[in-house]
C-alpha positions in Angstrom: 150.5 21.1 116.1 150.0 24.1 118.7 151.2 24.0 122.2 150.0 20.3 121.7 146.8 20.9 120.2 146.3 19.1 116.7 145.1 21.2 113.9 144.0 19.4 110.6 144.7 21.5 107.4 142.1 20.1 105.3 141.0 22.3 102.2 138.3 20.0 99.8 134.9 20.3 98.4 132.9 17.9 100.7 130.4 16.0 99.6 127.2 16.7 101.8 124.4 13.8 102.6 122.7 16.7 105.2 124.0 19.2 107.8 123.2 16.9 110.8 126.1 14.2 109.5 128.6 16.4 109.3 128.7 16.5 113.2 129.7 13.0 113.6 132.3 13.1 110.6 134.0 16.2 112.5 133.9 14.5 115.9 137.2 12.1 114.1 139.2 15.3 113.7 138.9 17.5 116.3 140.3 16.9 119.4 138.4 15.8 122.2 138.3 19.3 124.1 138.2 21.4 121.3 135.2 19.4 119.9 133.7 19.4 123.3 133.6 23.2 123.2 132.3 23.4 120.0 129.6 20.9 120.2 128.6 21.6 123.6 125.6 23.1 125.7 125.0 24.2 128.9 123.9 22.1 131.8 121.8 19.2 130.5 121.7 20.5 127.1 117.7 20.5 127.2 117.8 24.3 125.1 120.2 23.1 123.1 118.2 20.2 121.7 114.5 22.2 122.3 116.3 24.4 119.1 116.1 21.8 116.7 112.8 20.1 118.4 111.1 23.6 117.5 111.1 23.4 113.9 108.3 20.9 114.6 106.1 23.4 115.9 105.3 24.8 112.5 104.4 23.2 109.3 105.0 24.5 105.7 101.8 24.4 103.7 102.6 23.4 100.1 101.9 25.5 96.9 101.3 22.9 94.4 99.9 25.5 91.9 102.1 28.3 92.3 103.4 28.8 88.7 107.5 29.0 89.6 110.2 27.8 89.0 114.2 28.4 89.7 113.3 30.5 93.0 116.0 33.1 94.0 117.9 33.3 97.3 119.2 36.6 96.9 118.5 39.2 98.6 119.2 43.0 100.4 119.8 43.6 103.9 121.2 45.9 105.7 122.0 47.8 102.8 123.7 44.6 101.4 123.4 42.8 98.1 123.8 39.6 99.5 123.3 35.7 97.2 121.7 33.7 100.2 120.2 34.6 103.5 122.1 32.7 105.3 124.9 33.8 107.1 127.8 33.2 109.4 127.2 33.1 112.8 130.0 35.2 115.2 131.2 31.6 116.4 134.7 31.2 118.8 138.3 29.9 118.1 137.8 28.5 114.7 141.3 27.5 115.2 140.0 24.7 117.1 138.6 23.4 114.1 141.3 24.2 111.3 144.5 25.3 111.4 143.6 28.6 109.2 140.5 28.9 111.3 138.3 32.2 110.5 140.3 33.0 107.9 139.1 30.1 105.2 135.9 30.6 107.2 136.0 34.1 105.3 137.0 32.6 102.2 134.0 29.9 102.0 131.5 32.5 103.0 132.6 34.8 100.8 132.7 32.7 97.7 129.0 31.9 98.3 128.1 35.2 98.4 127.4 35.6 102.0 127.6 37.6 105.0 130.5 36.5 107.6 130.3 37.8 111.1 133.9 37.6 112.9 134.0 36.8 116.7 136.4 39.2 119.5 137.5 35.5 120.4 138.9 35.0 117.0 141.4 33.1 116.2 142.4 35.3 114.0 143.0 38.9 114.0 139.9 40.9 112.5 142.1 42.6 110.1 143.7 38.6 108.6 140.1 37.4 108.6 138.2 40.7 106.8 141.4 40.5 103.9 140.3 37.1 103.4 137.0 38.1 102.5 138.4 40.0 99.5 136.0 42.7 100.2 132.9 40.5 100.9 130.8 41.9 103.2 131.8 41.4 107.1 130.3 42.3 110.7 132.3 42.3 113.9 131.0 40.9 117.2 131.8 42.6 120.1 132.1 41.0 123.8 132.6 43.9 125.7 135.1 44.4 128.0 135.0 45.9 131.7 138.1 47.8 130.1 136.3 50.3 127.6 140.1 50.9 126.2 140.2 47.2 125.1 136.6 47.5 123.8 138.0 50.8 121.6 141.1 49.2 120.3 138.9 46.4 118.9 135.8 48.8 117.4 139.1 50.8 115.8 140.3 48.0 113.9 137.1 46.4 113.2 136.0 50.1 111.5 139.7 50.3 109.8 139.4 46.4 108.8 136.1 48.0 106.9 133.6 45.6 108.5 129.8 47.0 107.9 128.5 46.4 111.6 129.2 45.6 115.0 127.2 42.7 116.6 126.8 43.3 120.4 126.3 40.2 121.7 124.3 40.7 125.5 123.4 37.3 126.2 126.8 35.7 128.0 127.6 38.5 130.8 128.7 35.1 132.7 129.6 31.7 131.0 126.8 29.3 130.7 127.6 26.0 132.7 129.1 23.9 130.2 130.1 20.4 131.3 131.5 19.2 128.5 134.5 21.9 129.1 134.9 20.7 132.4 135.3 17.2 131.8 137.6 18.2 129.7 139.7 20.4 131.8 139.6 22.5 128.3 142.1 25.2 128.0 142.3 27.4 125.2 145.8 25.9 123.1 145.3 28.0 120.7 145.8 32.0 121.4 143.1 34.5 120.8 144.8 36.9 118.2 142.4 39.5 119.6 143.2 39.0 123.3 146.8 38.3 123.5 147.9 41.9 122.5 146.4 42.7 126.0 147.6 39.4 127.9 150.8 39.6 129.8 151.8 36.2 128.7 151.0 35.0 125.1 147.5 34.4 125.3 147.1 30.7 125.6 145.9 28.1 127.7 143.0 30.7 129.3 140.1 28.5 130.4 136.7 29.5 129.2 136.0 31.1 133.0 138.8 33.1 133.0 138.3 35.2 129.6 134.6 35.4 131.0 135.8 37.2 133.8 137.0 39.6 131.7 134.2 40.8 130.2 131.1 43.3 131.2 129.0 41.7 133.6 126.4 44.2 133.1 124.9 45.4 130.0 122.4 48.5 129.3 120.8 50.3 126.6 123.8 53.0 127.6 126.0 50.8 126.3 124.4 50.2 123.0 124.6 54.2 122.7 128.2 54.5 123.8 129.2 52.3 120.8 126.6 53.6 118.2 128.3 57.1 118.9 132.0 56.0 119.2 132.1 54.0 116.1 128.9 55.4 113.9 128.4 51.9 112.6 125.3 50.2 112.4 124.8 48.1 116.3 122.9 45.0 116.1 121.9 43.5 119.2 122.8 39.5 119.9 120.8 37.1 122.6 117.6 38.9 122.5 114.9 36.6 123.3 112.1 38.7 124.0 109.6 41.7 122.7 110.7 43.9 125.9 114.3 43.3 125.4 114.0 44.2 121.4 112.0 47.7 121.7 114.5 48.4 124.7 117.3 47.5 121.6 115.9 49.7 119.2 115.0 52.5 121.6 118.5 53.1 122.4 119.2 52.9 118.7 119.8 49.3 117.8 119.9 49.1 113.6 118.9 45.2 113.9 117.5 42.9 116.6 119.6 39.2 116.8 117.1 36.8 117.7 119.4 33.9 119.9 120.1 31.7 122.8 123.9 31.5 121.7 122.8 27.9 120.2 121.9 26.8 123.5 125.3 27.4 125.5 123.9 30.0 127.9 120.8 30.0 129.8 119.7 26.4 129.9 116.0 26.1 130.4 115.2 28.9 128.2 113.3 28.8 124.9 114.6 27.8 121.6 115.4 30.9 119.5 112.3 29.6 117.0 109.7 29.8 119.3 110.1 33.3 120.1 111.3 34.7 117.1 107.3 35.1 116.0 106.7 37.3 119.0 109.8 39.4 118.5 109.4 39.7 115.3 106.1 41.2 115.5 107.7 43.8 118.5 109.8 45.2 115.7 107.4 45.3 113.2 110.1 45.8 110.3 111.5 48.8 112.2 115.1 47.2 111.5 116.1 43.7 110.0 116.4 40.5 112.4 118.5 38.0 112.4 117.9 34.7 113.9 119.7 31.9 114.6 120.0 28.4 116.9 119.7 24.4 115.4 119.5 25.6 112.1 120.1 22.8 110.0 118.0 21.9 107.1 116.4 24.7 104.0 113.2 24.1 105.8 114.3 25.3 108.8 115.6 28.6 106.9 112.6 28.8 105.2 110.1 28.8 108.6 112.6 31.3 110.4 112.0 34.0 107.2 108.6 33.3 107.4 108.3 34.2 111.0 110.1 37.8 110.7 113.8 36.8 109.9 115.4 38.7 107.5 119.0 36.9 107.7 119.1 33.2 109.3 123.0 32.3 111.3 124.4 29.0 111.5 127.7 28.1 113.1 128.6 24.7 114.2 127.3 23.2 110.7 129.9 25.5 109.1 132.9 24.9 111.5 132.3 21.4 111.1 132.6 21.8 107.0 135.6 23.9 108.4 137.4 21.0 109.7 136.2 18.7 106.7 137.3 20.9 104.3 138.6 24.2 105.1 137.1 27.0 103.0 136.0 24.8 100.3 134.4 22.8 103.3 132.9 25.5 104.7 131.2 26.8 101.3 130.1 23.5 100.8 128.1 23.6 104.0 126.6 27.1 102.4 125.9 25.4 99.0 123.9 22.8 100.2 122.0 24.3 102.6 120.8 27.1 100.3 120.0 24.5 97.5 118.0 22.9 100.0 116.4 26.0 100.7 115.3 26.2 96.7 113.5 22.9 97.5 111.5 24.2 100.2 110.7 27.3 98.0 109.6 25.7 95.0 107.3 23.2 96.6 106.2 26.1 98.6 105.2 28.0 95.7 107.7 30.8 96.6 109.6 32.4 94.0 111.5 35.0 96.3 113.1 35.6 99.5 110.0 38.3 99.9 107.8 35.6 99.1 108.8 33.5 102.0 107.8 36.3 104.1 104.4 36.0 102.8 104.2 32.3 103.4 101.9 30.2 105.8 102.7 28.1 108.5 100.4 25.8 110.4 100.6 26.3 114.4 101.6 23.4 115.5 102.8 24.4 119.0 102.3 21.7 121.6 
Protein backbone atom coordinates (compact mmCIF):
# COMPACT_ATOMS: atom_id res chain seq x y z
CA UNK A 1 0.00 0.00 0.00
CA UNK A 2 1.18 3.68 -0.93
CA UNK A 3 -0.30 6.72 0.46
CA UNK A 4 -3.45 4.40 0.12
CA UNK A 5 -2.97 3.27 -3.23
CA UNK A 6 -2.95 -0.64 -3.54
CA UNK A 7 -0.04 -2.09 -5.40
CA UNK A 8 -0.21 -5.93 -6.33
CA UNK A 9 3.19 -7.67 -6.36
CA UNK A 10 2.53 -10.31 -8.72
CA UNK A 11 5.56 -12.03 -10.51
CA UNK A 12 4.17 -15.37 -12.83
CA UNK A 13 4.30 -16.51 -16.26
CA UNK A 14 0.74 -15.83 -17.57
CA UNK A 15 -0.95 -17.85 -19.60
CA UNK A 16 -2.15 -15.74 -22.76
CA UNK A 17 -5.61 -16.52 -24.75
CA UNK A 18 -4.88 -12.94 -26.85
CA UNK A 19 -3.69 -9.35 -25.94
CA UNK A 20 -7.31 -7.91 -26.00
CA UNK A 21 -8.29 -10.21 -22.67
CA UNK A 22 -5.66 -9.21 -20.72
CA UNK A 23 -7.44 -5.74 -20.37
CA UNK A 24 -10.38 -7.11 -18.58
CA UNK A 25 -8.23 -9.50 -16.33
CA UNK A 26 -6.22 -6.28 -15.20
CA UNK A 27 -9.29 -4.14 -14.63
CA UNK A 28 -9.64 -6.75 -11.04
CA UNK A 29 -6.34 -5.49 -9.89
CA UNK A 30 -5.80 -2.13 -10.43
CA UNK A 31 -7.45 0.32 -8.76
CA UNK A 32 -10.12 2.21 -10.11
CA UNK A 33 -8.11 5.56 -10.88
CA UNK A 34 -5.08 4.09 -11.59
CA UNK A 35 -6.70 1.77 -14.19
CA UNK A 36 -8.78 4.64 -15.44
CA UNK A 37 -5.50 6.47 -16.41
CA UNK A 38 -4.12 3.71 -17.96
CA UNK A 39 -6.96 2.54 -19.96
CA UNK A 40 -8.26 5.76 -20.86
CA UNK A 41 -8.68 8.14 -23.94
CA UNK A 42 -9.45 11.53 -24.55
CA UNK A 43 -12.88 12.95 -24.88
CA UNK A 44 -15.16 10.34 -26.37
CA UNK A 45 -12.48 8.00 -27.05
CA UNK A 46 -13.43 7.91 -30.97
CA UNK A 47 -9.19 7.87 -31.86
CA UNK A 48 -8.64 5.65 -29.36
CA UNK A 49 -10.86 3.02 -30.77
CA UNK A 50 -10.38 4.29 -34.74
CA UNK A 51 -6.55 2.64 -33.74
CA UNK A 52 -7.63 -0.71 -33.51
CA UNK A 53 -10.65 -0.22 -36.24
CA UNK A 54 -7.65 0.66 -38.76
CA UNK A 55 -6.05 -2.60 -39.01
CA UNK A 56 -9.16 -3.35 -41.04
CA UNK A 57 -8.24 -1.07 -43.71
CA UNK A 58 -5.59 -3.40 -45.01
CA UNK A 59 -5.51 -7.02 -45.75
CA UNK A 60 -2.60 -9.46 -45.80
CA UNK A 61 -2.43 -11.45 -48.98
CA UNK A 62 -1.35 -15.06 -48.21
CA UNK A 63 1.83 -16.86 -49.69
CA UNK A 64 0.69 -20.31 -49.84
CA UNK A 65 3.80 -21.30 -52.01
CA UNK A 66 6.41 -19.43 -50.46
CA UNK A 67 8.88 -22.36 -49.58
CA UNK A 68 9.53 -21.23 -45.57
CA UNK A 69 9.45 -22.22 -42.73
CA UNK A 70 10.62 -21.16 -38.93
CA UNK A 71 10.50 -17.25 -39.98
CA UNK A 72 12.86 -15.07 -37.83
CA UNK A 73 11.90 -11.99 -35.83
CA UNK A 74 15.18 -10.68 -35.31
CA UNK A 75 16.42 -7.89 -36.43
CA UNK A 76 18.90 -4.51 -36.53
CA UNK A 77 17.78 -1.08 -35.79
CA UNK A 78 19.24 1.64 -34.78
CA UNK A 79 22.41 0.10 -34.69
CA UNK A 80 20.78 -2.64 -32.39
CA UNK A 81 20.80 -6.36 -32.57
CA UNK A 82 17.46 -6.69 -31.32
CA UNK A 83 15.18 -10.63 -31.12
CA UNK A 84 11.70 -9.05 -31.99
CA UNK A 85 10.55 -5.80 -33.43
CA UNK A 86 8.47 -5.07 -31.02
CA UNK A 87 9.21 -2.84 -28.42
CA UNK A 88 8.26 -1.01 -25.28
CA UNK A 89 6.35 1.91 -25.62
CA UNK A 90 7.58 5.14 -23.17
CA UNK A 91 4.31 4.43 -21.12
CA UNK A 92 3.60 6.53 -17.38
CA UNK A 93 3.74 5.49 -13.66
CA UNK A 94 3.99 1.80 -14.13
CA UNK A 95 3.76 1.84 -10.41
CA UNK A 96 0.15 2.09 -10.96
CA UNK A 97 0.24 -1.21 -12.21
CA UNK A 98 2.84 -3.12 -9.97
CA UNK A 99 4.52 -2.33 -7.14
CA UNK A 100 8.15 -2.67 -8.88
CA UNK A 101 6.66 -0.80 -11.80
CA UNK A 102 9.34 -0.02 -14.73
CA UNK A 103 11.71 -1.87 -13.24
CA UNK A 104 10.28 -5.70 -13.93
CA UNK A 105 8.98 -3.85 -16.93
CA UNK A 106 12.88 -3.80 -17.81
CA UNK A 107 13.37 -7.12 -16.73
CA UNK A 108 10.52 -8.80 -19.04
CA UNK A 109 11.61 -6.78 -22.02
CA UNK A 110 14.90 -7.50 -21.60
CA UNK A 111 14.57 -11.21 -21.21
CA UNK A 112 12.78 -11.28 -24.64
CA UNK A 113 15.30 -9.58 -26.29
CA UNK A 114 13.80 -6.34 -26.75
CA UNK A 115 14.10 -2.74 -26.74
CA UNK A 116 12.57 -0.85 -23.55
CA UNK A 117 11.93 2.80 -23.76
CA UNK A 118 11.69 4.48 -20.06
CA UNK A 119 9.22 7.43 -19.49
CA UNK A 120 10.39 11.09 -17.53
CA UNK A 121 7.14 10.21 -15.50
CA UNK A 122 8.63 7.00 -14.33
CA UNK A 123 7.99 5.48 -11.50
CA UNK A 124 11.20 4.67 -11.18
CA UNK A 125 14.38 6.46 -11.43
CA UNK A 126 16.08 6.00 -14.99
CA UNK A 127 19.12 4.83 -13.38
CA UNK A 128 16.88 1.61 -11.09
CA UNK A 129 15.06 0.89 -14.34
CA UNK A 130 18.25 0.87 -17.02
CA UNK A 131 20.24 -1.65 -14.06
CA UNK A 132 17.34 -3.74 -14.49
CA UNK A 133 17.88 -4.23 -17.98
CA UNK A 134 21.21 -5.84 -17.23
CA UNK A 135 22.64 -4.01 -20.16
CA UNK A 136 19.76 -4.66 -22.61
CA UNK A 137 19.29 -2.04 -24.72
CA UNK A 138 17.18 1.14 -23.34
CA UNK A 139 15.87 4.66 -24.79
CA UNK A 140 14.78 7.56 -22.55
CA UNK A 141 11.72 9.74 -23.34
CA UNK A 142 11.91 13.12 -22.73
CA UNK A 143 8.90 15.51 -21.77
CA UNK A 144 10.54 18.69 -21.82
CA UNK A 145 10.41 20.96 -19.28
CA UNK A 146 9.86 24.97 -19.49
CA UNK A 147 13.00 24.66 -17.00
CA UNK A 148 15.89 23.56 -19.48
CA UNK A 149 17.94 22.81 -16.05
CA UNK A 150 15.36 20.02 -15.16
CA UNK A 151 15.43 18.88 -18.80
CA UNK A 152 19.59 18.71 -18.38
CA UNK A 153 19.61 16.85 -15.11
CA UNK A 154 17.42 14.22 -16.72
CA UNK A 155 19.40 13.96 -20.38
CA UNK A 156 22.62 13.64 -17.79
CA UNK A 157 21.44 10.69 -16.11
CA UNK A 158 19.78 9.13 -18.90
CA UNK A 159 23.36 9.42 -20.92
CA UNK A 160 25.31 8.19 -17.52
CA UNK A 161 22.39 5.44 -17.03
CA UNK A 162 23.85 4.43 -20.75
CA UNK A 163 20.51 4.52 -22.52
CA UNK A 164 21.12 4.46 -26.57
CA UNK A 165 18.49 7.41 -27.41
CA UNK A 166 16.34 10.02 -26.25
CA UNK A 167 12.68 9.94 -27.45
CA UNK A 168 11.23 13.45 -27.71
CA UNK A 169 7.86 13.05 -27.42
CA UNK A 170 5.97 16.50 -29.16
CA UNK A 171 2.62 15.49 -29.22
CA UNK A 172 1.18 16.42 -25.44
CA UNK A 173 2.34 20.26 -25.02
CA UNK A 174 -1.19 20.25 -23.09
CA UNK A 175 -3.03 17.24 -21.62
CA UNK A 176 -5.55 15.67 -23.81
CA UNK A 177 -9.11 15.84 -22.10
CA UNK A 178 -9.30 12.67 -20.42
CA UNK A 179 -12.59 12.02 -18.58
CA UNK A 180 -11.96 9.04 -17.07
CA UNK A 181 -9.25 10.97 -14.78
CA UNK A 182 -11.76 13.34 -13.88
CA UNK A 183 -14.36 11.04 -12.76
CA UNK A 184 -11.91 9.86 -10.87
CA UNK A 185 -10.62 12.88 -9.23
CA UNK A 186 -7.15 10.79 -9.98
CA UNK A 187 -4.15 11.97 -8.19
CA UNK A 188 -0.92 10.57 -8.70
CA UNK A 189 -0.40 8.23 -5.11
CA UNK A 190 2.39 7.12 -6.30
CA UNK A 191 5.58 9.67 -6.61
CA UNK A 192 7.41 10.23 -9.86
CA UNK A 193 11.08 9.23 -8.92
CA UNK A 194 12.02 11.65 -11.70
CA UNK A 195 9.98 14.64 -10.52
CA UNK A 196 10.11 14.65 -6.86
CA UNK A 197 13.90 15.60 -6.76
CA UNK A 198 12.59 18.90 -8.05
CA UNK A 199 9.14 19.10 -6.01
CA UNK A 200 9.16 20.96 -2.86
CA UNK A 201 6.99 18.42 -1.20
CA UNK A 202 7.50 14.62 -1.96
CA UNK A 203 6.13 14.38 -5.19
CA UNK A 204 2.79 12.77 -4.72
CA UNK A 205 -0.69 13.30 -5.16
CA UNK A 206 0.09 15.84 -8.45
CA UNK A 207 -3.02 15.61 -10.66
CA UNK A 208 -2.35 14.93 -14.29
CA UNK A 209 -3.06 18.96 -15.09
CA UNK A 210 -0.72 20.02 -12.84
CA UNK A 211 2.63 18.03 -13.97
CA UNK A 212 1.26 19.28 -17.51
CA UNK A 213 1.69 22.60 -16.61
CA UNK A 214 5.04 21.98 -16.07
CA UNK A 215 6.16 21.13 -19.21
CA UNK A 216 7.05 23.09 -22.68
CA UNK A 217 4.05 24.34 -24.17
CA UNK A 218 5.74 24.99 -27.36
CA UNK A 219 7.96 22.80 -29.32
CA UNK A 220 10.33 23.61 -32.47
CA UNK A 221 12.78 22.06 -34.59
CA UNK A 222 15.28 24.29 -32.26
CA UNK A 223 14.55 22.18 -29.67
CA UNK A 224 15.28 19.00 -31.37
CA UNK A 225 18.80 20.61 -32.12
CA UNK A 226 19.41 21.99 -28.55
CA UNK A 227 19.18 18.24 -27.35
CA UNK A 228 20.90 16.56 -30.32
CA UNK A 229 23.93 18.97 -29.44
CA UNK A 230 23.79 18.84 -25.56
CA UNK A 231 23.57 15.14 -25.28
CA UNK A 232 25.12 13.77 -28.89
CA UNK A 233 22.68 10.94 -28.60
CA UNK A 234 20.62 9.78 -31.27
CA UNK A 235 16.78 12.12 -31.01
CA UNK A 236 13.85 10.34 -32.16
CA UNK A 237 10.90 12.29 -32.60
CA UNK A 238 7.36 10.95 -30.76
CA UNK A 239 3.59 12.07 -31.96
CA UNK A 240 4.37 12.77 -35.53
CA UNK A 241 1.41 12.14 -37.57
CA UNK A 242 2.24 13.74 -40.69
CA UNK A 243 4.76 13.92 -43.84
CA UNK A 244 5.35 17.86 -43.04
CA UNK A 245 5.90 17.26 -39.49
CA UNK A 246 8.57 14.24 -40.31
CA UNK A 247 10.89 16.07 -42.91
CA UNK A 248 10.61 19.13 -40.44
CA UNK A 249 11.99 16.16 -37.79
CA UNK A 250 14.70 15.09 -39.84
CA UNK A 251 15.70 18.42 -41.17
CA UNK A 252 16.59 19.60 -37.78
CA UNK A 253 18.39 16.28 -37.32
CA UNK A 254 16.02 13.78 -35.99
CA UNK A 255 17.82 10.03 -36.16
CA UNK A 256 14.17 8.42 -36.29
CA UNK A 257 10.61 9.51 -36.90
CA UNK A 258 7.84 8.02 -34.02
CA UNK A 259 4.75 7.52 -35.89
CA UNK A 260 1.80 8.09 -32.80
CA UNK A 261 -1.26 9.62 -31.46
CA UNK A 262 -0.02 8.79 -27.78
CA UNK A 263 -2.63 5.65 -28.13
CA UNK A 264 -5.34 7.86 -28.53
CA UNK A 265 -5.02 10.07 -25.22
CA UNK A 266 -4.26 13.38 -26.99
CA UNK A 267 -5.91 14.97 -29.87
CA UNK A 268 -9.30 13.19 -30.06
CA UNK A 269 -10.57 13.36 -33.57
CA UNK A 270 -7.32 12.77 -35.15
CA UNK A 271 -6.34 9.73 -37.17
CA UNK A 272 -5.31 6.43 -36.00
CA UNK A 273 -1.41 6.10 -36.05
CA UNK A 274 -2.03 3.24 -38.99
CA UNK A 275 -3.59 5.18 -41.38
CA UNK A 276 -0.94 7.58 -41.75
CA UNK A 277 2.02 5.69 -41.13
CA UNK A 278 1.93 4.79 -45.09
CA UNK A 279 2.22 8.40 -46.03
CA UNK A 280 4.95 9.18 -43.47
CA UNK A 281 6.60 6.47 -44.15
CA UNK A 282 7.02 7.25 -47.69
CA UNK A 283 8.19 11.16 -46.55
CA UNK A 284 11.13 9.55 -45.00
CA UNK A 285 11.92 7.27 -47.56
CA UNK A 286 14.36 5.08 -45.25
CA UNK A 287 16.36 8.28 -44.44
CA UNK A 288 16.10 7.05 -40.61
CA UNK A 289 14.15 4.11 -38.92
CA UNK A 290 10.31 4.69 -37.79
CA UNK A 291 8.72 3.50 -35.12
CA UNK A 292 5.12 3.18 -34.89
CA UNK A 293 2.72 2.53 -32.51
CA UNK A 294 -1.28 2.88 -31.19
CA UNK A 295 -3.94 -0.40 -30.69
CA UNK A 296 -1.35 -2.70 -31.43
CA UNK A 297 -2.61 -5.86 -30.42
CA UNK A 298 -2.41 -8.94 -32.50
CA UNK A 299 1.05 -10.35 -34.83
CA UNK A 300 -1.02 -9.24 -37.66
CA UNK A 301 -1.23 -5.93 -36.69
CA UNK A 302 2.74 -6.03 -36.28
CA UNK A 303 3.05 -7.50 -39.39
CA UNK A 304 0.88 -4.63 -41.52
CA UNK A 305 2.65 -1.76 -39.51
CA UNK A 306 6.30 -3.22 -41.01
CA UNK A 307 4.83 -3.59 -44.10
CA UNK A 308 3.78 0.02 -44.31
CA UNK A 309 7.40 1.58 -43.44
CA UNK A 310 7.77 0.55 -39.68
CA UNK A 311 10.94 -0.58 -38.67
CA UNK A 312 10.17 -1.07 -34.81
CA UNK A 313 6.34 -1.51 -33.75
CA UNK A 314 5.47 -0.02 -29.56
CA UNK A 315 2.85 -1.35 -27.44
CA UNK A 316 2.14 -0.26 -23.97
CA UNK A 317 -1.05 -0.87 -22.27
CA UNK A 318 -0.95 -4.74 -23.45
CA UNK A 319 2.40 -4.88 -21.55
CA UNK A 320 1.41 -2.98 -18.34
CA UNK A 321 -1.48 -4.99 -18.10
CA UNK A 322 0.88 -8.37 -18.28
CA UNK A 323 2.70 -6.05 -15.65
CA UNK A 324 0.01 -6.27 -13.20
CA UNK A 325 -0.74 -9.98 -14.09
CA UNK A 326 2.49 -11.05 -13.71
CA UNK A 327 5.25 -8.64 -13.09
CA UNK A 328 8.28 -9.18 -15.37
CA UNK A 329 7.40 -12.65 -16.08
CA UNK A 330 3.99 -11.11 -16.99
CA UNK A 331 5.23 -8.65 -18.93
CA UNK A 332 7.57 -10.98 -21.14
CA UNK A 333 4.75 -13.10 -21.48
CA UNK A 334 2.83 -10.41 -23.19
CA UNK A 335 6.15 -10.13 -25.59
CA UNK A 336 6.18 -13.93 -26.15
CA UNK A 337 3.03 -14.27 -27.42
CA UNK A 338 2.67 -11.54 -29.43
CA UNK A 339 5.91 -12.24 -31.36
CA UNK A 340 4.83 -16.00 -31.80
CA UNK A 341 1.83 -14.61 -33.23
CA UNK A 342 3.71 -12.62 -35.42
CA UNK A 343 5.59 -16.00 -36.77
CA UNK A 344 2.01 -17.01 -37.81
CA UNK A 345 1.28 -14.15 -39.73
CA UNK A 346 4.80 -14.63 -41.41
CA UNK A 347 4.66 -18.00 -42.41
CA UNK A 348 1.24 -17.94 -43.88
CA UNK A 349 2.47 -14.80 -45.53
CA UNK A 350 5.24 -16.51 -47.09
CA UNK A 351 7.74 -14.25 -45.24
CA UNK A 352 10.80 -15.68 -43.89
CA UNK A 353 12.36 -12.30 -42.55
CA UNK A 354 11.62 -9.11 -40.87
CA UNK A 355 13.00 -7.62 -44.38
CA UNK A 356 10.59 -9.69 -46.05
CA UNK A 357 7.73 -8.19 -44.39
CA UNK A 358 8.77 -5.00 -45.84
CA UNK A 359 8.35 -6.46 -49.09
CA UNK A 360 4.92 -7.73 -48.45
CA UNK A 361 1.44 -6.82 -50.05
CA UNK A 362 -1.43 -5.35 -48.64
CA UNK A 363 -4.78 -4.99 -50.23
CA UNK A 364 -6.32 -1.20 -49.75
CA UNK A 365 -9.06 -1.62 -48.11
CA UNK A 366 -9.64 1.94 -46.90
CA UNK A 367 -13.23 2.94 -46.62
Amino acid sequence: MTNGYEQNENEQALDILNLPQLEADAKKIIPTGGFGYISGGSEDEWTLRANRTAFQHRQIVPKALSNIENPQTDTTVFGLNLKTPIMMAPAAAQGLAHAKGEVDTAKGVAKVGGLMAQSTYSSTSIADTAAAGEGAPQFFQLYMSKDWEFNKSLLDEAKKAGVKAIILTVDATVDGYREADIINNFQFPIPMANLTKFSEGDGKGKGIGEIYAAAAQKIGPADLQQIIDYTDLPVIVKGVESAEDALYAIGAGAAGIYVSNHGGRQLNGGPASFDVLESVAKAVNHQVPVIFDSGVRRGSDVFKAIALGADLVAIGRPAIYGLALGGAEGVASVFTHLNDELKIIMQLAGTKTIDDIKQAELLNLNY
